[in-house]
N, CA, C and O atoms as a MOPAC input file, in Angstrom:
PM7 MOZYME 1SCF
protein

 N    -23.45600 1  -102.93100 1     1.94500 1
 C    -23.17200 1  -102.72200 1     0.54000 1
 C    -24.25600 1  -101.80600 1    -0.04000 1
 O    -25.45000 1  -102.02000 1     0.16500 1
 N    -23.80600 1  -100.78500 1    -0.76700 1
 C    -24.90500 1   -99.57400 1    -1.26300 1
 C    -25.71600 1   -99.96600 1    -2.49200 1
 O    -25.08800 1  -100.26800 1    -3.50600 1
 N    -26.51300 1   -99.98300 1    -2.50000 1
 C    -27.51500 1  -100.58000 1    -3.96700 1
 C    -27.51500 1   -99.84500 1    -4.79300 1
 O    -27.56400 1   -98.70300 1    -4.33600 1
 N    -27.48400 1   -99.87600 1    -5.85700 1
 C    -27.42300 1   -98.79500 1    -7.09900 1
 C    -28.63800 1   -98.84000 1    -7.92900 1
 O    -29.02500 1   -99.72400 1    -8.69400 1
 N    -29.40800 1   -97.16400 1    -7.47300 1
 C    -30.87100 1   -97.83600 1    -7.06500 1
 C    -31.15900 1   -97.25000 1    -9.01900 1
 O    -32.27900 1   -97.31100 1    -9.52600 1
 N    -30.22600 1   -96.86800 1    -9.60300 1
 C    -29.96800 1   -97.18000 1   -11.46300 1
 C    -30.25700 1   -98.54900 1   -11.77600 1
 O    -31.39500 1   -98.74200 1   -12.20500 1
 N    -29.64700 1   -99.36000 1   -11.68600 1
 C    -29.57500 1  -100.73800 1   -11.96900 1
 C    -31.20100 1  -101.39700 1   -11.51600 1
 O    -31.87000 1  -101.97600 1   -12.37200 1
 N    -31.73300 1  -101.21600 1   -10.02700 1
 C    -32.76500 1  -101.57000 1    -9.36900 1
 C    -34.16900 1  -101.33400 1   -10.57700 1
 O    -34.99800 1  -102.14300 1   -10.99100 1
 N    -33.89800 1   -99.38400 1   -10.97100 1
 C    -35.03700 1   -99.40100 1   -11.74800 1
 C    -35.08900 1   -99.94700 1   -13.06400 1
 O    -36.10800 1  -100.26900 1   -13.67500 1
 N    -33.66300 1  -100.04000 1   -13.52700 1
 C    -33.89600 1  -100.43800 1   -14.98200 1
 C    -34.10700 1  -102.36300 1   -15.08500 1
 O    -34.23200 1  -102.92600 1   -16.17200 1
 N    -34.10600 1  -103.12500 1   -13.72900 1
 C    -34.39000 1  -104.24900 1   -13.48800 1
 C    -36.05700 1  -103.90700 1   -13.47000 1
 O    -36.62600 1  -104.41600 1   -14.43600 1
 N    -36.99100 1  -103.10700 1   -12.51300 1
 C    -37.86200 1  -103.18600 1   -12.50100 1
 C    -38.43500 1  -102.50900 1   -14.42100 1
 O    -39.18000 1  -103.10800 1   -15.19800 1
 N    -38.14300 1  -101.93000 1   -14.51600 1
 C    -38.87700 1  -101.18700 1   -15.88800 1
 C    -38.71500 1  -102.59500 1   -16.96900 1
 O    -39.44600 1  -102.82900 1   -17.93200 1
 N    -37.69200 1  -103.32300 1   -16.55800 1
 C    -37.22500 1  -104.30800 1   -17.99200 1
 C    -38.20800 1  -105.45400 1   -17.53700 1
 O    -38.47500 1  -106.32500 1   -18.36500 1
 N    -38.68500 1  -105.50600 1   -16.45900 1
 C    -39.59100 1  -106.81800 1   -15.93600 1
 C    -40.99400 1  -106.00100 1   -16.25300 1
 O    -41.97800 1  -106.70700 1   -16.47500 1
 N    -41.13600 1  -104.76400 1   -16.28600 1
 C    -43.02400 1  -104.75400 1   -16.52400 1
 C    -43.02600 1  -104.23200 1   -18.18700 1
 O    -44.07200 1  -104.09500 1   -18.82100 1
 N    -41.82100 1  -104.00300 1   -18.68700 1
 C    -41.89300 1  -104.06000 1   -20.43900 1
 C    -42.36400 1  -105.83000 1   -20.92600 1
 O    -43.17100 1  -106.20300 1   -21.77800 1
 N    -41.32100 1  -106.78400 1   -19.81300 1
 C    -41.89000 1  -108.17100 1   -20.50900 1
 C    -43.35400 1  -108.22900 1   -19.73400 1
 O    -44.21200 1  -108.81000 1   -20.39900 1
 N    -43.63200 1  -107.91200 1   -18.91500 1
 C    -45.52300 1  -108.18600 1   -18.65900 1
 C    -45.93500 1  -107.61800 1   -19.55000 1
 O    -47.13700 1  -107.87800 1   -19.49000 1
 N    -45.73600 1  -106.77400 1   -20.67000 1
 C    -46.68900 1  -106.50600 1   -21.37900 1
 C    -46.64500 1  -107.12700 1   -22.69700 1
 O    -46.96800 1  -106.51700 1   -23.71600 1
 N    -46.28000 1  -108.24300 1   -22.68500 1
 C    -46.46700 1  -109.16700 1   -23.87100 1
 C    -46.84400 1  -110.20300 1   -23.14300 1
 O    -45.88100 1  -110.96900 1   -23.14800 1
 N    -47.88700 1  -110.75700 1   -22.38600 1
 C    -48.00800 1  -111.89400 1   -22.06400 1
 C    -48.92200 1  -113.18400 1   -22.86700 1
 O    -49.86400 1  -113.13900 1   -23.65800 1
 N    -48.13400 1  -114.35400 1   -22.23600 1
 C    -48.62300 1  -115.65100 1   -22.89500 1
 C    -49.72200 1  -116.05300 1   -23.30500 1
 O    -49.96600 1  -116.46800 1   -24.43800 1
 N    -50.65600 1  -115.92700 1   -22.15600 1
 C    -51.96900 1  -115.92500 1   -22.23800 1
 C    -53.14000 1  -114.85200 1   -22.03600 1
 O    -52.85100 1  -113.79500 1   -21.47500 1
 N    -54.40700 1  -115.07300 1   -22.45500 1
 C    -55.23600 1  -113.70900 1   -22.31900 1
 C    -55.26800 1  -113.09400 1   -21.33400 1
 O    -54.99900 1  -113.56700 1   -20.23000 1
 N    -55.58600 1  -111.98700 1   -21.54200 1
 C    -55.82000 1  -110.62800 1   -20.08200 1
 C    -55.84000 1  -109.67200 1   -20.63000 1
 O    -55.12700 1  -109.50700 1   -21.62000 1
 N    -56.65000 1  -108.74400 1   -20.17700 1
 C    -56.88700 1  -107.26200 1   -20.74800 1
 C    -55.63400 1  -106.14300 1   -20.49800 1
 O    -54.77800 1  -105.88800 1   -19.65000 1
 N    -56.17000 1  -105.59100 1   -21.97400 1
 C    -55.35200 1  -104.10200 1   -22.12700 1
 C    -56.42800 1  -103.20800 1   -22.41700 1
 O    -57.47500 1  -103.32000 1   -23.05500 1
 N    -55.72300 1  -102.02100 1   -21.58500 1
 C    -56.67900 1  -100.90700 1   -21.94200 1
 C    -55.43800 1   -99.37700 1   -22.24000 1
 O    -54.29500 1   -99.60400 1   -22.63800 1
 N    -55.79800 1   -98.32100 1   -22.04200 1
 C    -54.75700 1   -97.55000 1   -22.57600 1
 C    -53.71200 1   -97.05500 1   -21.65500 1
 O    -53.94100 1   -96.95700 1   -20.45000 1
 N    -52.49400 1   -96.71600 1   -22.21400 1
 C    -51.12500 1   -96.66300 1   -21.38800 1
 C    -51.65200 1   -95.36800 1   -20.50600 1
 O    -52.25900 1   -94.33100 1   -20.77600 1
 N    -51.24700 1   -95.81000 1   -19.62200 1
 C    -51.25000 1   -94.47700 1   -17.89300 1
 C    -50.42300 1   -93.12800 1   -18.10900 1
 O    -50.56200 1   -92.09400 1   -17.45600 1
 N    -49.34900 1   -93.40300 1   -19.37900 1
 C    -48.32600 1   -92.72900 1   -18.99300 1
 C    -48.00400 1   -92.19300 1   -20.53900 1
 O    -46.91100 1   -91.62700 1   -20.56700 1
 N    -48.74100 1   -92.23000 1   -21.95400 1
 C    -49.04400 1   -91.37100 1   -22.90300 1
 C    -50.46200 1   -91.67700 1   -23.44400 1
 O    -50.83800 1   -91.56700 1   -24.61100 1
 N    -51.38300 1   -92.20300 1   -22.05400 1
 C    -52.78200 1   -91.72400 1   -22.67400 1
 C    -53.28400 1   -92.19000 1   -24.69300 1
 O    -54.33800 1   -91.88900 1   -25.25400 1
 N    -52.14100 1   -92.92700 1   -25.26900 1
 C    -52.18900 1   -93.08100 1   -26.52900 1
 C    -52.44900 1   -95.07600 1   -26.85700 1
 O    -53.40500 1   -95.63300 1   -27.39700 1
 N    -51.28200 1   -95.63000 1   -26.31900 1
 C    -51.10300 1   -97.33100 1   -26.99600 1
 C    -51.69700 1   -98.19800 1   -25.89000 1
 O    -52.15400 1   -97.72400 1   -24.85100 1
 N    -51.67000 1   -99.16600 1   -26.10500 1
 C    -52.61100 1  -100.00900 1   -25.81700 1
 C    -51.21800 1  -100.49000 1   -24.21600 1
 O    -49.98900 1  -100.41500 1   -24.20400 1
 N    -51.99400 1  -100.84100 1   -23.37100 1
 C    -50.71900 1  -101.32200 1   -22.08500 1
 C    -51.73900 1  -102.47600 1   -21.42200 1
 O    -52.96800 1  -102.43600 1   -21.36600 1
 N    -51.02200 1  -103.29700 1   -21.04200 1
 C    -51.21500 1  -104.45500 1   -20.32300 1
 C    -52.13800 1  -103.94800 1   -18.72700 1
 O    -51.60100 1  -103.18900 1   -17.92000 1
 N    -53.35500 1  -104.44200 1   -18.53900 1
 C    -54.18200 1  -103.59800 1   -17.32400 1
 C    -54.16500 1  -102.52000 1   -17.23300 1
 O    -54.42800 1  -102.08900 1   -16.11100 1
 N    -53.88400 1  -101.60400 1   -18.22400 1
 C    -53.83600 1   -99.99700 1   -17.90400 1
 C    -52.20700 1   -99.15700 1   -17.66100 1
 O    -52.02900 1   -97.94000 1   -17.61200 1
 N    -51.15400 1  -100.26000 1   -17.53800 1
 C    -50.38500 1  -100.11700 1   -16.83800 1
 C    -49.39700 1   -99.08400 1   -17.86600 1
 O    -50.05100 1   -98.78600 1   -18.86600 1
 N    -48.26700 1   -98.58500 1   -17.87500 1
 C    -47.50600 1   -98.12900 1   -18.73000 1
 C    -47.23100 1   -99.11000 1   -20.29900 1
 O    -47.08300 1  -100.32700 1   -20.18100 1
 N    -47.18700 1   -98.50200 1   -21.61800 1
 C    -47.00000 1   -99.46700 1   -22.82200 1
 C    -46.02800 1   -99.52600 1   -22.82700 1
 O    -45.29000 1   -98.80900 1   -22.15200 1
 N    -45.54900 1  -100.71000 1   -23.85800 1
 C    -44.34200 1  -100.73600 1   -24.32200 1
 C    -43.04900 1  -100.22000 1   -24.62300 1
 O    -41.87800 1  -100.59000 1   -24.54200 1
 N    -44.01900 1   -98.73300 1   -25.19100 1
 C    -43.29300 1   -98.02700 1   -26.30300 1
 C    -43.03200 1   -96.83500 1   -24.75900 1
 O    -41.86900 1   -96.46600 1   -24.92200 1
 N    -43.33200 1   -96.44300 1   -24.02300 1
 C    -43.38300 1   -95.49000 1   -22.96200 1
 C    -42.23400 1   -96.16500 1   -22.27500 1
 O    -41.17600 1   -95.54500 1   -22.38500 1
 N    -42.16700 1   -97.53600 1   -21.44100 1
 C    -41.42300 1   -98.50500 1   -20.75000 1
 C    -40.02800 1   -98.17100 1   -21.55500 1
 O    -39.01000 1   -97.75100 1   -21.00500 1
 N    -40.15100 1   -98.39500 1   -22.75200 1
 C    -38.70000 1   -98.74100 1   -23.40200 1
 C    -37.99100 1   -97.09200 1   -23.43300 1
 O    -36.78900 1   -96.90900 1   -23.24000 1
 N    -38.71500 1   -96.26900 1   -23.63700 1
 C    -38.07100 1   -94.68300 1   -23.65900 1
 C    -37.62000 1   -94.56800 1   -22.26500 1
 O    -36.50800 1   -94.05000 1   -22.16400 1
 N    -38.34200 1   -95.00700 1   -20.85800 1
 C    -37.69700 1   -94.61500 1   -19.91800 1
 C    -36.26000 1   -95.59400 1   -19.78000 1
 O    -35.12100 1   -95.22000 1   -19.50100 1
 N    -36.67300 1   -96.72800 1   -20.02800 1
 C    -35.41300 1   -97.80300 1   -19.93000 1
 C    -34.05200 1   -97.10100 1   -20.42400 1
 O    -32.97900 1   -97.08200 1   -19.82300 1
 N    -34.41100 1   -96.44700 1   -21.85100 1
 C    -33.41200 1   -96.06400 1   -22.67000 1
 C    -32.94400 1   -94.80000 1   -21.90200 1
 O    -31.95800 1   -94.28000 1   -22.42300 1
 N    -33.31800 1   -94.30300 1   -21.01400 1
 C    -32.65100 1   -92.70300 1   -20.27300 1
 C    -32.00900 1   -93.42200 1   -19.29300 1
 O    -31.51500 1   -92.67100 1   -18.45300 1
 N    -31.75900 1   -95.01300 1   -19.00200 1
 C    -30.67200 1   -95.64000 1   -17.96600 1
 C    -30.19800 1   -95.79800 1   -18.69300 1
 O    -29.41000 1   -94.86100 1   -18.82400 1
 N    -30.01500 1   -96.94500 1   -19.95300 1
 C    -28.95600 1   -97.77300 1   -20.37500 1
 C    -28.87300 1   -97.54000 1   -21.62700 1
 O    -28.40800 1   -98.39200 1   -22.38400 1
 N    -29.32900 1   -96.29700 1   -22.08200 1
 C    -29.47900 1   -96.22000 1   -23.43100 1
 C    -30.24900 1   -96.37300 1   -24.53900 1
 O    -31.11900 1   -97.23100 1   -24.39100 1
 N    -30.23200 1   -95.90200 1   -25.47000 1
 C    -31.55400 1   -96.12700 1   -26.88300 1
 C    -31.44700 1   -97.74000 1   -27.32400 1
 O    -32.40700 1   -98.47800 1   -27.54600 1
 N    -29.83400 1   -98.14100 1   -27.40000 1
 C    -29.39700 1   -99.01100 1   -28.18100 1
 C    -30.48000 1  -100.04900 1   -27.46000 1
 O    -31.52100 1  -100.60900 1   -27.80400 1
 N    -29.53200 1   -99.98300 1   -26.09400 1
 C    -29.73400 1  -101.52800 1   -25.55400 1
 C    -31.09400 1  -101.72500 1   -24.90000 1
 O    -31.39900 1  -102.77700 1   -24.33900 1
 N    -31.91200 1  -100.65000 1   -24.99700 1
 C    -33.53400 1  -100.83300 1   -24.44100 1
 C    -33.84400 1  -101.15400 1   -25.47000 1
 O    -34.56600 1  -102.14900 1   -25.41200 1
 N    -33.59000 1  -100.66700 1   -26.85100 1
 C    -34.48900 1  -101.39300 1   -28.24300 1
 C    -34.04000 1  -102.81300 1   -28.21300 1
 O    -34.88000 1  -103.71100 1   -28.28400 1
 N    -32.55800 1  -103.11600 1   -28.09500 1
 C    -32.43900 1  -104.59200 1   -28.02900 1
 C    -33.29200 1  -105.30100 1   -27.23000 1
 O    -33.86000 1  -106.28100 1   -27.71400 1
 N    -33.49100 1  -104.97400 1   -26.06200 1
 C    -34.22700 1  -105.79700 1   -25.04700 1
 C    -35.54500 1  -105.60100 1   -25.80200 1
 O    -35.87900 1  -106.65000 1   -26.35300 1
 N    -36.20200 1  -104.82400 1   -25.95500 1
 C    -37.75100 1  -104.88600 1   -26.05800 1
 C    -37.66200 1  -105.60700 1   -27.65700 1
 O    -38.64100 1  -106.33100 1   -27.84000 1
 N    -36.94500 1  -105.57800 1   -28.55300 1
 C    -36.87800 1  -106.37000 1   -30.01500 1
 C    -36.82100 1  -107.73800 1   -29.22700 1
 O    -37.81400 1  -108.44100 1   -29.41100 1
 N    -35.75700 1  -108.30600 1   -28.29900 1
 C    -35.52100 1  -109.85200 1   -28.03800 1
 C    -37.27000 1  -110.27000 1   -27.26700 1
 O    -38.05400 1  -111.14200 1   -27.64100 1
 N    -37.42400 1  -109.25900 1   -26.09900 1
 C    -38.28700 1  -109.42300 1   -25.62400 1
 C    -39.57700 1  -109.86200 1   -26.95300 1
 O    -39.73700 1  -111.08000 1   -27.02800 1
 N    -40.33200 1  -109.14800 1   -27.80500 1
 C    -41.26600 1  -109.59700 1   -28.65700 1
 C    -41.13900 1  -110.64500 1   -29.29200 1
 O    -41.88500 1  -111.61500 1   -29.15800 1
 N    -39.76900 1  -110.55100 1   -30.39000 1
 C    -39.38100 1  -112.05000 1   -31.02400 1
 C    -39.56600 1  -112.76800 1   -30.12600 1
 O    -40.61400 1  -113.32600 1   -30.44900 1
 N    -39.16000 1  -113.30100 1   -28.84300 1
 C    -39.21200 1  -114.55500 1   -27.93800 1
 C    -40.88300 1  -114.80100 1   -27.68900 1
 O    -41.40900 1  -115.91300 1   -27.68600 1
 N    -41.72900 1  -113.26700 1   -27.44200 1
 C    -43.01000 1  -113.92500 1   -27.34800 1
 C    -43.90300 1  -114.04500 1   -28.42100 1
 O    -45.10800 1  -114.24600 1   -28.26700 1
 N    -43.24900 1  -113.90700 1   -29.68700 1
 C    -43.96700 1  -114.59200 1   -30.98600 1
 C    -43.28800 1  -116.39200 1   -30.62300 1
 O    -44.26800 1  -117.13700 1   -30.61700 1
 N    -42.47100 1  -116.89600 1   -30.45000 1
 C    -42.14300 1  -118.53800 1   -29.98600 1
 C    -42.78700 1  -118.46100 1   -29.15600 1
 O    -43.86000 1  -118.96700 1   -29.48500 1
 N    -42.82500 1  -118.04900 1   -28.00700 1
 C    -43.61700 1  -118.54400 1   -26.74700 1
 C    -45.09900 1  -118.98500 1   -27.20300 1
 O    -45.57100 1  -120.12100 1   -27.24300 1
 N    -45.83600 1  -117.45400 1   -27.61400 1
 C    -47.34600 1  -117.73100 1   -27.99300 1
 C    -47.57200 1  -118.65400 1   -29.19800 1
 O    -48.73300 1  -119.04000 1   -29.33300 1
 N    -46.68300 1  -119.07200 1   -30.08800 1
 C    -46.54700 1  -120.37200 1   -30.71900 1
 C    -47.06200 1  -121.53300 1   -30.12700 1
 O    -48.09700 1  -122.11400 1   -30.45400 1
 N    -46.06400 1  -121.92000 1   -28.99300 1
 C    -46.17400 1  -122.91400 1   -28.30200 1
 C    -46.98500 1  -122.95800 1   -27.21800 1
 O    -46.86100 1  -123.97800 1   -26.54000 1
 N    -47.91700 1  -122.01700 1   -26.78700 1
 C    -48.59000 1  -122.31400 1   -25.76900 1
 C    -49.80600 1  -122.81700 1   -26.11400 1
 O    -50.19900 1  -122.89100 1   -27.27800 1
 N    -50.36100 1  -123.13300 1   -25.25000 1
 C    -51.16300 1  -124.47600 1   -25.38600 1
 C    -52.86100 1  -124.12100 1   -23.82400 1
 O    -53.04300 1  -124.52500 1   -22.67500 1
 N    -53.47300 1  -123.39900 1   -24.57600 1
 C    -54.95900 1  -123.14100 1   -23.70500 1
 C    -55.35600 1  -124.79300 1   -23.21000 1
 O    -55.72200 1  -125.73500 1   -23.91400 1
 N    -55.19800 1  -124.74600 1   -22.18400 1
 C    -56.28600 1  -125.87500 1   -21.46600 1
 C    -57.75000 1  -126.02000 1   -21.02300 1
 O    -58.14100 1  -127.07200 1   -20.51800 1

């Protein structure tokens, strides 16, 4: 069965847009990939992640994801709980 290696990246790009809101502390330093916003370990930001997302599936539905994605980690970091 042939993989549809479209689908593959916009799975990987939509999984390191949510690493960059994470639960608990860890450093950011600046995005790899416009030298400008702040990214999770150096890695690509948010705002970079979601523009490439949006050249697979569109403007619409990458802003949806990265809007659900933040709202959910304003609840999450609500509820988490440092031990």
């Amino acid at each position: 069965m042939p993989v549809n290696k479209q689908a593959v990246k916009a799975i990987k790009l939509a999984t390191q847009l949510l690493q960059n809101y994470p639960v608990y502390l860890t450093t950011f330093s600046t995005c790899s990939c416009c030298k400008s916003n702040p990214a999770k370990g150096g890695m690509v930001c948010a705002e970079c992640l979601e523009d490439k997302l949006a050249s697979i599936v569109g403007y619409q539905l990458a802003k949806e994801l990265h809007d659900e994605i933040k709202h959910n980690q304003v609840k999450d970091n609500d509820n988490a709980q440092i031990s």
